[in-house]
N, CA, C, O and CB atoms as a CASP TS submission, in Angstrom:
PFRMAT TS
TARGET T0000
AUTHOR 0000-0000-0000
METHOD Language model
MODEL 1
PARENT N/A
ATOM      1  N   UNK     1     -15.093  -4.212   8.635  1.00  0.00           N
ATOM      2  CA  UNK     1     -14.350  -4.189   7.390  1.00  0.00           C
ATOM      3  C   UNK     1     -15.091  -3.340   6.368  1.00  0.00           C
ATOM      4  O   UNK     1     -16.307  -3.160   6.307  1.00  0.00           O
ATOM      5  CB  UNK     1     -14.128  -5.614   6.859  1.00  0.00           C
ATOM      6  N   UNK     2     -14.264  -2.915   5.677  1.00  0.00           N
ATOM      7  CA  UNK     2     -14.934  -1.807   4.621  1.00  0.00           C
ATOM      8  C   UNK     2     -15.348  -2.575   3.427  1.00  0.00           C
ATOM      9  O   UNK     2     -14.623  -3.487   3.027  1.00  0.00           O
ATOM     10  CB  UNK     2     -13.847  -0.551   4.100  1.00  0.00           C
ATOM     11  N   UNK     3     -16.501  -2.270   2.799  1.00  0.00           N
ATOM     12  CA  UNK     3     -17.211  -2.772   2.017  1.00  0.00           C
ATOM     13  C   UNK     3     -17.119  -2.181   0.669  1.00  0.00           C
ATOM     14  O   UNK     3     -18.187  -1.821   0.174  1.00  0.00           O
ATOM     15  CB  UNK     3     -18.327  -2.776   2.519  1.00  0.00           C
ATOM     16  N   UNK     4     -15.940  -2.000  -0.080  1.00  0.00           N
ATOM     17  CA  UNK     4     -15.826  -1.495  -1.216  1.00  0.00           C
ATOM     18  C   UNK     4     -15.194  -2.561  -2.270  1.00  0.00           C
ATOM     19  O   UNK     4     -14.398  -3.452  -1.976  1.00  0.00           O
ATOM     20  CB  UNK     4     -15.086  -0.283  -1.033  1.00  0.00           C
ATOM     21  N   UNK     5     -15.641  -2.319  -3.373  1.00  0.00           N
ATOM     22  CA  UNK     5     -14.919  -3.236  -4.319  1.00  0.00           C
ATOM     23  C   UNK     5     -13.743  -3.162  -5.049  1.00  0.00           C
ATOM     24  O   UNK     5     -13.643  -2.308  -5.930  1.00  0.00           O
ATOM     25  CB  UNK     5     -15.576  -3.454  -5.122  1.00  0.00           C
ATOM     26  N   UNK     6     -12.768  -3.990  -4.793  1.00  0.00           N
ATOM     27  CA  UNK     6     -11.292  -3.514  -5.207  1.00  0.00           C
ATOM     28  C   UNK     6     -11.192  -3.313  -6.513  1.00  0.00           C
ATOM     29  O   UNK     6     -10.280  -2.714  -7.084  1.00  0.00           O
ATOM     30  CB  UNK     6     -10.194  -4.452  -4.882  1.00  0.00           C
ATOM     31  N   UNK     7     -12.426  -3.971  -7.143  1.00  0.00           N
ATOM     32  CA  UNK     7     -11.951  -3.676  -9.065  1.00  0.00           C
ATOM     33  C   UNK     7     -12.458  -2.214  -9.524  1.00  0.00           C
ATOM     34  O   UNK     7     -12.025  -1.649 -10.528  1.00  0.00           O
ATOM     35  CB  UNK     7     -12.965  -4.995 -10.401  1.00  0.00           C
ATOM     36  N   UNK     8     -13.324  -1.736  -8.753  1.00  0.00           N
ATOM     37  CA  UNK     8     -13.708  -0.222  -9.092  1.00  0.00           C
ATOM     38  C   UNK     8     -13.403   0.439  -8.792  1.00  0.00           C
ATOM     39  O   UNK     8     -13.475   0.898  -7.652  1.00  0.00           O
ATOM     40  CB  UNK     8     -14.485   0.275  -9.030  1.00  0.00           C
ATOM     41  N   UNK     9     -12.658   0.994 -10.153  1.00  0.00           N
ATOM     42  CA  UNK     9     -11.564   2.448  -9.856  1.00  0.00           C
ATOM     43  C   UNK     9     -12.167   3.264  -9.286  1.00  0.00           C
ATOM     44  O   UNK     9     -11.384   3.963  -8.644  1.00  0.00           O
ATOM     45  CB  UNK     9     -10.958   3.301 -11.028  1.00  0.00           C
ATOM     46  N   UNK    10     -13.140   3.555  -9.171  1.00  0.00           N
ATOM     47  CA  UNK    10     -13.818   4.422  -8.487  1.00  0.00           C
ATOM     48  C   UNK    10     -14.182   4.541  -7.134  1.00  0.00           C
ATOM     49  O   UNK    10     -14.578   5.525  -6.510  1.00  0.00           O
ATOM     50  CB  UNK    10     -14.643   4.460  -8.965  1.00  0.00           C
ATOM     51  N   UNK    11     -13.958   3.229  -6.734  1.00  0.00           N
ATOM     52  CA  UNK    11     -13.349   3.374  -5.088  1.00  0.00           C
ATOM     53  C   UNK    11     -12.223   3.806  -4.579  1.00  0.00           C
ATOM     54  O   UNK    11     -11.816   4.082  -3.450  1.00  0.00           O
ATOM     55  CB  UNK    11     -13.242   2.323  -4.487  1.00  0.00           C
ATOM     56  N   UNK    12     -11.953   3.808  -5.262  1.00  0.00           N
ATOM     57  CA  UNK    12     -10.159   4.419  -4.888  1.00  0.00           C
ATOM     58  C   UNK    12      -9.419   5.632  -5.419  1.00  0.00           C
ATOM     59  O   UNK    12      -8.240   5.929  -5.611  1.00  0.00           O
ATOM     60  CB  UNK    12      -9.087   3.395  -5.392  1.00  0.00           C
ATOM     61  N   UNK    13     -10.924   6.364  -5.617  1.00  0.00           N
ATOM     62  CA  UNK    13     -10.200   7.568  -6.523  1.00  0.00           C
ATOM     63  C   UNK    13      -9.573   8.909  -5.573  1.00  0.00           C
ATOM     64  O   UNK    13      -8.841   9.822  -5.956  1.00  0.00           O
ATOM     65  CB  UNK    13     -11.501   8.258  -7.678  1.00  0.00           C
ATOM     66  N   UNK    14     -10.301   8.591  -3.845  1.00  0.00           N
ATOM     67  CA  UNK    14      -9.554   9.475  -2.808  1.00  0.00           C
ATOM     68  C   UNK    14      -7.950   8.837  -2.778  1.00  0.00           C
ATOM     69  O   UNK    14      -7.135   9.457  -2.094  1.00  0.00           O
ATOM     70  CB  UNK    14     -10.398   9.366  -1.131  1.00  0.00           C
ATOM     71  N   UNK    15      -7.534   7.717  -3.445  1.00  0.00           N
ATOM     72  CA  UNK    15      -5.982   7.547  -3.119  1.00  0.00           C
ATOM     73  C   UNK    15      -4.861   8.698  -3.879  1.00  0.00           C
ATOM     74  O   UNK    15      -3.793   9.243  -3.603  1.00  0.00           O
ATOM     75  CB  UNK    15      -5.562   5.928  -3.675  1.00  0.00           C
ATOM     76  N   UNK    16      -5.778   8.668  -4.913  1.00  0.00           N
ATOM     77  CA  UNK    16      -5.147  10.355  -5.716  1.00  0.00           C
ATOM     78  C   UNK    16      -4.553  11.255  -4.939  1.00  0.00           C
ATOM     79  O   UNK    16      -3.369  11.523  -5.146  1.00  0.00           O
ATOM     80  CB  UNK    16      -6.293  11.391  -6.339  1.00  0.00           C
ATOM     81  N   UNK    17      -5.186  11.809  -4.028  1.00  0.00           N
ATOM     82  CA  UNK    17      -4.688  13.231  -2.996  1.00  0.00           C
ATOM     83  C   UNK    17      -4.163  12.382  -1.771  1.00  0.00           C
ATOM     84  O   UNK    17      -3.951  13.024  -0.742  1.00  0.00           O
ATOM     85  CB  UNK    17      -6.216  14.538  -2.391  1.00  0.00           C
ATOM     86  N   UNK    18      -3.935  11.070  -1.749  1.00  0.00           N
ATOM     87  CA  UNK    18      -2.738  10.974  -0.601  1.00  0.00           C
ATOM     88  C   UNK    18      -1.581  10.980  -1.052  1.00  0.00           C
ATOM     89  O   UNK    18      -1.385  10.347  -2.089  1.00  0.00           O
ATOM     90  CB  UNK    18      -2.705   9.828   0.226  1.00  0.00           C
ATOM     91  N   UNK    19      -0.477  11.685  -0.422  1.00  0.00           N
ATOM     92  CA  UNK    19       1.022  11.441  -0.083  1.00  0.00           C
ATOM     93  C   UNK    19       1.300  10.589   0.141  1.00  0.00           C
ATOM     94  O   UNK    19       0.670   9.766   0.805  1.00  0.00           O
ATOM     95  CB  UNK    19       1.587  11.904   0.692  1.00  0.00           C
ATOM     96  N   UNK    20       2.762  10.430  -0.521  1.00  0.00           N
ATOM     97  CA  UNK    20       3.558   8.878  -0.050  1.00  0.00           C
ATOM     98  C   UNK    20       3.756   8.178   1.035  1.00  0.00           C
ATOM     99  O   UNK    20       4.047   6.983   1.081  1.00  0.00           O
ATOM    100  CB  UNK    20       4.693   8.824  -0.223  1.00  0.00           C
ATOM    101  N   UNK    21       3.549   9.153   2.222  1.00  0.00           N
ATOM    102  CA  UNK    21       3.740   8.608   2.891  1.00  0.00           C
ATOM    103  C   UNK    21       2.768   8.184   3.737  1.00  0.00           C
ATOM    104  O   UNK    21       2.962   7.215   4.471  1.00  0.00           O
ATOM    105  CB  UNK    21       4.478   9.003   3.170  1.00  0.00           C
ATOM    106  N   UNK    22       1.107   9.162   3.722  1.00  0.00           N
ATOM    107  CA  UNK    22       0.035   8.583   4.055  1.00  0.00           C
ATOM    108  C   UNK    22      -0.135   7.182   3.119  1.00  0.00           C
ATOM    109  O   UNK    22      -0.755   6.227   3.588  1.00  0.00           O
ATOM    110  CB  UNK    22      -1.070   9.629   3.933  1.00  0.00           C
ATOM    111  N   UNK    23       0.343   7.135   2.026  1.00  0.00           N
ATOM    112  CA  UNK    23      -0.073   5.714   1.628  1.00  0.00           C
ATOM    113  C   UNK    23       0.639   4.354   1.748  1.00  0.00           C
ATOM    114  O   UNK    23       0.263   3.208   1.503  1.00  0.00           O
ATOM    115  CB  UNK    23      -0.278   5.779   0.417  1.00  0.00           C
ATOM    116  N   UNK    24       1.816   4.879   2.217  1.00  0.00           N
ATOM    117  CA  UNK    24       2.910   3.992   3.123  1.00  0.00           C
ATOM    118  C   UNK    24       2.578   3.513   3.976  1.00  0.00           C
ATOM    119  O   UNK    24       2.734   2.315   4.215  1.00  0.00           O
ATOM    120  CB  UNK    24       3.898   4.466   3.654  1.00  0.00           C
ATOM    121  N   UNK    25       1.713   4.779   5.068  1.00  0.00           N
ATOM    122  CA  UNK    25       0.787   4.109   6.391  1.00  0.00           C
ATOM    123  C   UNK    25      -0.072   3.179   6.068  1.00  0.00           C
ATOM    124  O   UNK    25      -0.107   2.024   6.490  1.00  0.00           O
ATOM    125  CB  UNK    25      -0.118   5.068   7.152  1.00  0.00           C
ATOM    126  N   UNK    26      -1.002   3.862   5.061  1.00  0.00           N
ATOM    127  CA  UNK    26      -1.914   2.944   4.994  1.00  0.00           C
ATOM    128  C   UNK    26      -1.924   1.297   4.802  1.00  0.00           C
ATOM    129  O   UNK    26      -2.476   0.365   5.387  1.00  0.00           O
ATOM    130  CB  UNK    26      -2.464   3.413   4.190  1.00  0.00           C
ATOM    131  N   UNK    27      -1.203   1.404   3.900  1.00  0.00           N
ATOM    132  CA  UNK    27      -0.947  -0.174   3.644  1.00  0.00           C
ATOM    133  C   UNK    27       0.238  -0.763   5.043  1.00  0.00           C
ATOM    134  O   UNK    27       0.214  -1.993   4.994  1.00  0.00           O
ATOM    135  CB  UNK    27      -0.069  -0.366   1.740  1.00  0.00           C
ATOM    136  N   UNK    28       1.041  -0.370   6.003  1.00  0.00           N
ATOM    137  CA  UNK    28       1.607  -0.733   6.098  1.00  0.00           C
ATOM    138  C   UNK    28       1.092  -1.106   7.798  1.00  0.00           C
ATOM    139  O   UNK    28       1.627  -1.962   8.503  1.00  0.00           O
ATOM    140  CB  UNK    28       2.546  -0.149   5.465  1.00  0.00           C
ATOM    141  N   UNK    29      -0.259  -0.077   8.268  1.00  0.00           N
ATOM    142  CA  UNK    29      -1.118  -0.619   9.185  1.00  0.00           C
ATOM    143  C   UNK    29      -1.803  -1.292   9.149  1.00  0.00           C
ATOM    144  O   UNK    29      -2.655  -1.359  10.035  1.00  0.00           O
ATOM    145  CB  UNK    29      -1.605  -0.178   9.605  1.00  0.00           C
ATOM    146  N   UNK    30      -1.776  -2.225   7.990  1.00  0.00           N
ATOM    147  CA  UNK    30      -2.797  -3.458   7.648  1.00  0.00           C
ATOM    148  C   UNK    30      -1.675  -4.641   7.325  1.00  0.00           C
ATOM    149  O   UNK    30      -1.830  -5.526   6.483  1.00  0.00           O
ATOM    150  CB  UNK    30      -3.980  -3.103   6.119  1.00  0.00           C
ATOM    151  N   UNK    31      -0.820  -4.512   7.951  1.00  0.00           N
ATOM    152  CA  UNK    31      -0.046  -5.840   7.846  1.00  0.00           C
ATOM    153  C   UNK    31       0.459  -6.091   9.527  1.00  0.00           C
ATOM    154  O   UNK    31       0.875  -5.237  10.311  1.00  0.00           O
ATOM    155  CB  UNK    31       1.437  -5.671   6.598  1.00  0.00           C
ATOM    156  N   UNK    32       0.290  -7.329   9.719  1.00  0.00           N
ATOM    157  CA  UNK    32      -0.115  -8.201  10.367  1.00  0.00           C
ATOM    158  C   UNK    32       1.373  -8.036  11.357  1.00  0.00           C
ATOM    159  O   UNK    32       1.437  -7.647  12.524  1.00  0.00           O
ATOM    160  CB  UNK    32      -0.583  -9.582   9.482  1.00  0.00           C
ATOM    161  N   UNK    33       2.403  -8.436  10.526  1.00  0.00           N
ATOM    162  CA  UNK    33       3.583  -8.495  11.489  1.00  0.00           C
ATOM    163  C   UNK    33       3.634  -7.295  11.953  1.00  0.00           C
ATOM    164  O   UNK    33       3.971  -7.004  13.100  1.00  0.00           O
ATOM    165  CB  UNK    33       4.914  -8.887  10.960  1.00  0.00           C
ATOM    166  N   UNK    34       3.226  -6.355  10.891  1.00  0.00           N
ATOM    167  CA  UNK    34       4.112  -4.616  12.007  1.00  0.00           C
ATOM    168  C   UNK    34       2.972  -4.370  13.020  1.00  0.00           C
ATOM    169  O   UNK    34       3.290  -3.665  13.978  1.00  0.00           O
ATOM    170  CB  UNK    34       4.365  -2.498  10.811  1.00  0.00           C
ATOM    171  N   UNK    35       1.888  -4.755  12.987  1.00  0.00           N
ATOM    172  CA  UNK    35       0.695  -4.871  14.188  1.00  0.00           C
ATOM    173  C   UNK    35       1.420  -5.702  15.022  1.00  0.00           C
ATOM    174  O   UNK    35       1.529  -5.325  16.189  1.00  0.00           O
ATOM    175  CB  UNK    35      -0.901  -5.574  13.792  1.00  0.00           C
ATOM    176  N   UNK    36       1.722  -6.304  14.837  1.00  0.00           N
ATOM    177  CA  UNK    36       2.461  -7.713  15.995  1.00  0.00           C
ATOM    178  C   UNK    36       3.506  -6.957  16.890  1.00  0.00           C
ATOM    179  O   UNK    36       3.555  -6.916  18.119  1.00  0.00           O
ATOM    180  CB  UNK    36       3.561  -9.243  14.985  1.00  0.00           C
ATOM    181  N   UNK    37       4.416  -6.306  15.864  1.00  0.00           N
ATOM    182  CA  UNK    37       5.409  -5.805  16.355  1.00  0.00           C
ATOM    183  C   UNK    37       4.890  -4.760  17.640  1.00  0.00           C
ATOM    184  O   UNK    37       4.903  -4.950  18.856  1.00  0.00           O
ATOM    185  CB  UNK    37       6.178  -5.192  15.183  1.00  0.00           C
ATOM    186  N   UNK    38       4.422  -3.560  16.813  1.00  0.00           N
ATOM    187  CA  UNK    38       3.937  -2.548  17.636  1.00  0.00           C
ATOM    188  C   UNK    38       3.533  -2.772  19.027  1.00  0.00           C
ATOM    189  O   UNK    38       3.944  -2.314  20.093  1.00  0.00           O
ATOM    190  CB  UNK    38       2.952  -2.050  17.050  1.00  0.00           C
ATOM    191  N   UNK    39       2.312  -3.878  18.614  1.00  0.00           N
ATOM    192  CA  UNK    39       1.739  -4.884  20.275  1.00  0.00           C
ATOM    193  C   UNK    39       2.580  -4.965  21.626  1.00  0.00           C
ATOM    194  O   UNK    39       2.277  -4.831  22.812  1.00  0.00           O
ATOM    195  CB  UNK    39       1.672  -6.676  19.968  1.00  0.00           C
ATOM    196  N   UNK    40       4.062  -5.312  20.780  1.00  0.00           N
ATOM    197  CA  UNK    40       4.942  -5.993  21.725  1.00  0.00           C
ATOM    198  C   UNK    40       5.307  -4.307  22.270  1.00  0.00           C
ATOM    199  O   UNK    40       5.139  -3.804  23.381  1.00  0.00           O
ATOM    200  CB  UNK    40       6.389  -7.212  20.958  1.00  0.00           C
ATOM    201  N   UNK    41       5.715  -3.869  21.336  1.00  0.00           N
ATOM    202  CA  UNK    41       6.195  -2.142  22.084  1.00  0.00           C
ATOM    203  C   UNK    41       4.992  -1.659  23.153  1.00  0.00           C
ATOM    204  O   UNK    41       5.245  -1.323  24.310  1.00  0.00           O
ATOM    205  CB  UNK    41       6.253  -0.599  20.587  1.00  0.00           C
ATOM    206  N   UNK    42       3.958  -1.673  22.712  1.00  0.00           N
ATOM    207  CA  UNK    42       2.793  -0.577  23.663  1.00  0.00           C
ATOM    208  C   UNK    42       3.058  -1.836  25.194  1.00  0.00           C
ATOM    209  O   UNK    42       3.072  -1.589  26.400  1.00  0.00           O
ATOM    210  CB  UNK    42       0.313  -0.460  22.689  1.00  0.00           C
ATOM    211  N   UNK    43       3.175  -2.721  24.698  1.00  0.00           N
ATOM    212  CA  UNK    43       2.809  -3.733  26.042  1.00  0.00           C
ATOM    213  C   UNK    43       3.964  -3.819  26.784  1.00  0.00           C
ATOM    214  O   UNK    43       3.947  -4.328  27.905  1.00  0.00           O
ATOM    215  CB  UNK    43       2.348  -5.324  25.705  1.00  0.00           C
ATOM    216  N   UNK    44       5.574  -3.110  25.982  1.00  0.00           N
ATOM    217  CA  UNK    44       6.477  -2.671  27.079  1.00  0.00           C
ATOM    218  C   UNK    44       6.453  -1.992  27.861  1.00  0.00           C
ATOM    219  O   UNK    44       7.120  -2.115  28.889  1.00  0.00           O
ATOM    220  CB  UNK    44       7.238  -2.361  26.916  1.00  0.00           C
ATOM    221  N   UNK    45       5.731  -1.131  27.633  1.00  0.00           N
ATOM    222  CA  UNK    45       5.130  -0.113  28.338  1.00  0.00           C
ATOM    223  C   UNK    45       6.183   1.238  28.201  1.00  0.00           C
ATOM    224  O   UNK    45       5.588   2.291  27.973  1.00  0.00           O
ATOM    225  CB  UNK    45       4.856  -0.651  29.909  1.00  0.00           C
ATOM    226  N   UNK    46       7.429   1.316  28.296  1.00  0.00           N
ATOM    227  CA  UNK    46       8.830   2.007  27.977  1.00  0.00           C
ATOM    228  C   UNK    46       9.596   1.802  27.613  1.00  0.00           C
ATOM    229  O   UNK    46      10.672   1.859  28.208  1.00  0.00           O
ATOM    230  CB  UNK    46       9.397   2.355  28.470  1.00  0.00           C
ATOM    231  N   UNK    47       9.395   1.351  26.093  1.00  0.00           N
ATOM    232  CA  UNK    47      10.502   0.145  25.599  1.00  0.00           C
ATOM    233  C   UNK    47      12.062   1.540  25.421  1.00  0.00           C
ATOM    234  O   UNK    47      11.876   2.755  25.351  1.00  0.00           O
ATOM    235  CB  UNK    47       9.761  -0.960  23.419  1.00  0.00           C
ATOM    236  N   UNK    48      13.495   0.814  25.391  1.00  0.00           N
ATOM    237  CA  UNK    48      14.052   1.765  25.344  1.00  0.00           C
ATOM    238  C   UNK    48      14.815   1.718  24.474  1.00  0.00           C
ATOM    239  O   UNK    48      15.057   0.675  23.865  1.00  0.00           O
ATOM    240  CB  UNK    48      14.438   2.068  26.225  1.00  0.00           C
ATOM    241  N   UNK    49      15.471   3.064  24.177  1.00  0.00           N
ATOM    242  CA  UNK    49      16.094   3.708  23.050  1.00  0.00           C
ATOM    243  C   UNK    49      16.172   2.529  21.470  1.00  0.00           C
ATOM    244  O   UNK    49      15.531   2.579  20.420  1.00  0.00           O
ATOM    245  CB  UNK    49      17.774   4.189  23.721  1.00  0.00           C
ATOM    246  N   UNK    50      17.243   1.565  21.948  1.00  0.00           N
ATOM    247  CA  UNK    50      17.550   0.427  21.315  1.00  0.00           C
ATOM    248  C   UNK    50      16.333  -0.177  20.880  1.00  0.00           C
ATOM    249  O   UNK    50      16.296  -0.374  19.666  1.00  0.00           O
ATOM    250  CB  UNK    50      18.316  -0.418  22.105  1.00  0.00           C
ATOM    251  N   UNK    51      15.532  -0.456  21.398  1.00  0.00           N
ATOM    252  CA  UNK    51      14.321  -1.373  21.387  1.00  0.00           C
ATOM    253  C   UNK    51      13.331  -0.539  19.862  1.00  0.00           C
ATOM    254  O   UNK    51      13.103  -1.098  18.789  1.00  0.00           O
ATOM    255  CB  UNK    51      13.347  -1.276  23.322  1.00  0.00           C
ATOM    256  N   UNK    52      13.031   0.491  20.148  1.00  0.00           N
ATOM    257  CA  UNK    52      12.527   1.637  19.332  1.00  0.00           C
ATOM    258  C   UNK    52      13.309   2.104  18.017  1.00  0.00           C
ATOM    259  O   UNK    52      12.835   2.661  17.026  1.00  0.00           O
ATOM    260  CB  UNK    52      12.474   2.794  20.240  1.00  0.00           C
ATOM    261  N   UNK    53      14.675   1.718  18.279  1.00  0.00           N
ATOM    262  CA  UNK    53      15.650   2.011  16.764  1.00  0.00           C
ATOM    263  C   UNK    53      15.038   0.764  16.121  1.00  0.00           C
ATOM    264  O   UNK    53      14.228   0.832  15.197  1.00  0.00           O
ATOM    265  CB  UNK    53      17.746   1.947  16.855  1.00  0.00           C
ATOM    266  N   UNK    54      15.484  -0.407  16.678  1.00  0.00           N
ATOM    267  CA  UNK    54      15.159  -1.881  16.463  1.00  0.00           C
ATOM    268  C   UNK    54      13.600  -1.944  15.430  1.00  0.00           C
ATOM    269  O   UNK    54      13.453  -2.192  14.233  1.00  0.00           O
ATOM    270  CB  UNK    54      14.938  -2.685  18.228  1.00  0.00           C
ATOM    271  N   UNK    55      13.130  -1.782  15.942  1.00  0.00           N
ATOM    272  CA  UNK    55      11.418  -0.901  15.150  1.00  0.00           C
ATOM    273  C   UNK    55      11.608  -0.284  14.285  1.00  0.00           C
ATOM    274  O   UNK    55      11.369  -0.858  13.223  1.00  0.00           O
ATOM    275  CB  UNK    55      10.501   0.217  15.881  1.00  0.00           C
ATOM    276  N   UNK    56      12.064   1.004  14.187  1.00  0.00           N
ATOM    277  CA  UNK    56      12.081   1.534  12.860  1.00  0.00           C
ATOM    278  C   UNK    56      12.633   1.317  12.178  1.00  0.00           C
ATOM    279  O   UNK    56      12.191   1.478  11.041  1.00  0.00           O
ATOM    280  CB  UNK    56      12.171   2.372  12.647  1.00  0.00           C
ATOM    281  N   UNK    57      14.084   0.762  12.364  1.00  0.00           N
ATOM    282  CA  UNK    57      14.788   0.167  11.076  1.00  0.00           C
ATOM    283  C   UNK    57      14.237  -0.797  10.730  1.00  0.00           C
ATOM    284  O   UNK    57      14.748  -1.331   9.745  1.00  0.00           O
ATOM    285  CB  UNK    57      16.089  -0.205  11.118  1.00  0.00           C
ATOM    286  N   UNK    58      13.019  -1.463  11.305  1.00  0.00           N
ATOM    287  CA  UNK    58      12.434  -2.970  10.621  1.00  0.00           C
ATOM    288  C   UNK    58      11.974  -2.576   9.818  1.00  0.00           C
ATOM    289  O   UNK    58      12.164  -2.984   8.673  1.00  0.00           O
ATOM    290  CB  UNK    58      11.489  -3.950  11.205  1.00  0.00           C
ATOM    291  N   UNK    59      10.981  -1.374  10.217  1.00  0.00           N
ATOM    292  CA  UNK    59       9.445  -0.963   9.397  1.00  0.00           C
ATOM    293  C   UNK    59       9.947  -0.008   8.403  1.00  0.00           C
ATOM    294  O   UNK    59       9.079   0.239   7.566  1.00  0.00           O
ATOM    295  CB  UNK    59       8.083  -0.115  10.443  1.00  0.00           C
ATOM    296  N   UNK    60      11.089   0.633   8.200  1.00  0.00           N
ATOM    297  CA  UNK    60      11.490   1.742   7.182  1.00  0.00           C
ATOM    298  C   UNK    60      10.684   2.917   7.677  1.00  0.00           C
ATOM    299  O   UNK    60      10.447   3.767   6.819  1.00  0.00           O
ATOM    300  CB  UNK    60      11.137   1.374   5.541  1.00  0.00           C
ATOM    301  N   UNK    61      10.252   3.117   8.797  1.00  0.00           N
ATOM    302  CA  UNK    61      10.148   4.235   9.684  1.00  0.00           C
ATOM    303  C   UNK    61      10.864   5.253   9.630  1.00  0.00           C
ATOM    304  O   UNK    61      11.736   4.881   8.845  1.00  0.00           O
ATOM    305  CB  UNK    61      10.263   3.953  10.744  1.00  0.00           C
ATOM    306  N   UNK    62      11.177   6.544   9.985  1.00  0.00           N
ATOM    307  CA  UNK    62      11.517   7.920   9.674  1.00  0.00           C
ATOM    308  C   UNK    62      10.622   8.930  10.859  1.00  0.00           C
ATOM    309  O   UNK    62       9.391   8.908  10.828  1.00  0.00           O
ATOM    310  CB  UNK    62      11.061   8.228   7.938  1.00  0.00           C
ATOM    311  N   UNK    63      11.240   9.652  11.713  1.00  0.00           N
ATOM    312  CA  UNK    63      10.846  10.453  12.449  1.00  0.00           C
ATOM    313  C   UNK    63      11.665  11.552  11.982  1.00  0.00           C
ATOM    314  O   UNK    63      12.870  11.326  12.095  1.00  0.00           O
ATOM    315  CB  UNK    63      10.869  10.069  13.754  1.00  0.00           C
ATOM    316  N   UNK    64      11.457  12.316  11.648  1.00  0.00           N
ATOM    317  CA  UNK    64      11.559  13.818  11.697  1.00  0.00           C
ATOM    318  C   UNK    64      11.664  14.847  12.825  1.00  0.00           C
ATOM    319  O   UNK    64      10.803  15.150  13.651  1.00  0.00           O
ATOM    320  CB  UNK    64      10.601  14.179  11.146  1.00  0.00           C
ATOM    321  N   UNK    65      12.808  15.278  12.689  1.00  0.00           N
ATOM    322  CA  UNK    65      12.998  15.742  13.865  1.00  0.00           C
ATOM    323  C   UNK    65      11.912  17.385  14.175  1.00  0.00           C
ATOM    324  O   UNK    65      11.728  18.138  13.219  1.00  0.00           O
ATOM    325  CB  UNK    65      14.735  15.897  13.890  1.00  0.00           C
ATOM    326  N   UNK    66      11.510  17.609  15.105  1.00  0.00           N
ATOM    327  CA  UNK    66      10.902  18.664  15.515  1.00  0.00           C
ATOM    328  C   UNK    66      11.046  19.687  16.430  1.00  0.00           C
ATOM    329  O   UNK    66      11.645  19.310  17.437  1.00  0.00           O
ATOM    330  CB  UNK    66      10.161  18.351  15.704  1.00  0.00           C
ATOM    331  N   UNK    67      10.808  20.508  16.438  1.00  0.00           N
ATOM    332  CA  UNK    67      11.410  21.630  17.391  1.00  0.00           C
ATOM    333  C   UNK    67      10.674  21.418  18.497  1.00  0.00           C
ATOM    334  O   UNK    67       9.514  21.027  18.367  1.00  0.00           O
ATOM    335  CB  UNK    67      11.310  23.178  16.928  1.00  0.00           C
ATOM    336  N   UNK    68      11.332  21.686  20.010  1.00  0.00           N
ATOM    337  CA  UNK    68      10.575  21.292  21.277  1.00  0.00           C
ATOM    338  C   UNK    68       9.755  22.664  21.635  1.00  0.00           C
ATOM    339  O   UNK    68      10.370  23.722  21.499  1.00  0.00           O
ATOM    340  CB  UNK    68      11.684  20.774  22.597  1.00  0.00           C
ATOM    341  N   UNK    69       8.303  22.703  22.116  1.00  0.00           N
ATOM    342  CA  UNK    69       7.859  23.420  22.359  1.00  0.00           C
ATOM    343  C   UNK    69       8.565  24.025  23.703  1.00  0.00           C
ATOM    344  O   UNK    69       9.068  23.335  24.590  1.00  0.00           O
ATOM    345  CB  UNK    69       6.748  23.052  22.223  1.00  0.00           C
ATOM    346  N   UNK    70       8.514  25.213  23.682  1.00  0.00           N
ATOM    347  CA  UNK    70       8.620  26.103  25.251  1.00  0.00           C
ATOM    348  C   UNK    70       7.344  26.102  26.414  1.00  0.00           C
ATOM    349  O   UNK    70       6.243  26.609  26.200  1.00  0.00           O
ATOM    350  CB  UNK    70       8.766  27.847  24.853  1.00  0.00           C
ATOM    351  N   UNK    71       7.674  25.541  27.459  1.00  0.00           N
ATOM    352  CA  UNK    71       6.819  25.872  28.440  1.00  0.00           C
ATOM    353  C   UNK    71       6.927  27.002  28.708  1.00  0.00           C
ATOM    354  O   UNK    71       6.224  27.498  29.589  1.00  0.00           O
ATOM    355  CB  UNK    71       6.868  25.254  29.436  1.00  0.00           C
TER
END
């Protein structure tokens, strides 16, 4: 566990240069149920289509679509 003190602004002055949505992560990989959740996905091993919508609409998740690389 990290050893900083929450009342000093000055620990937290790298939160400045994160994005919304790195700071979305951040806080939102330190909660307990969406760890829980996730658990259950990796340990499906191939959870499918449904299963994975089911997930992101819990967590307010957003994938962006990306262009497929060419082999």
């Amino acid at each position: 566990m990290l050893k900083i003190d929450w009342r000093a602004p000055a620990a937290y002055k790298h939160t400045r240069t994160i994005p919304a949505a790195g700071f979305a992560w951040e806080y939102l990989r330190r909660n307990d149920d969406y760890r829980e959740d996730f658990q259950l996905l990796v340990r499906a091993k191939r959870p499918d289509a449904t299963e994975l919508e089911a997930f992101a609409r819990r967590w307010g998740l957003r994938f962006p679509a990306r262009s497929r690389r060419r082999a």
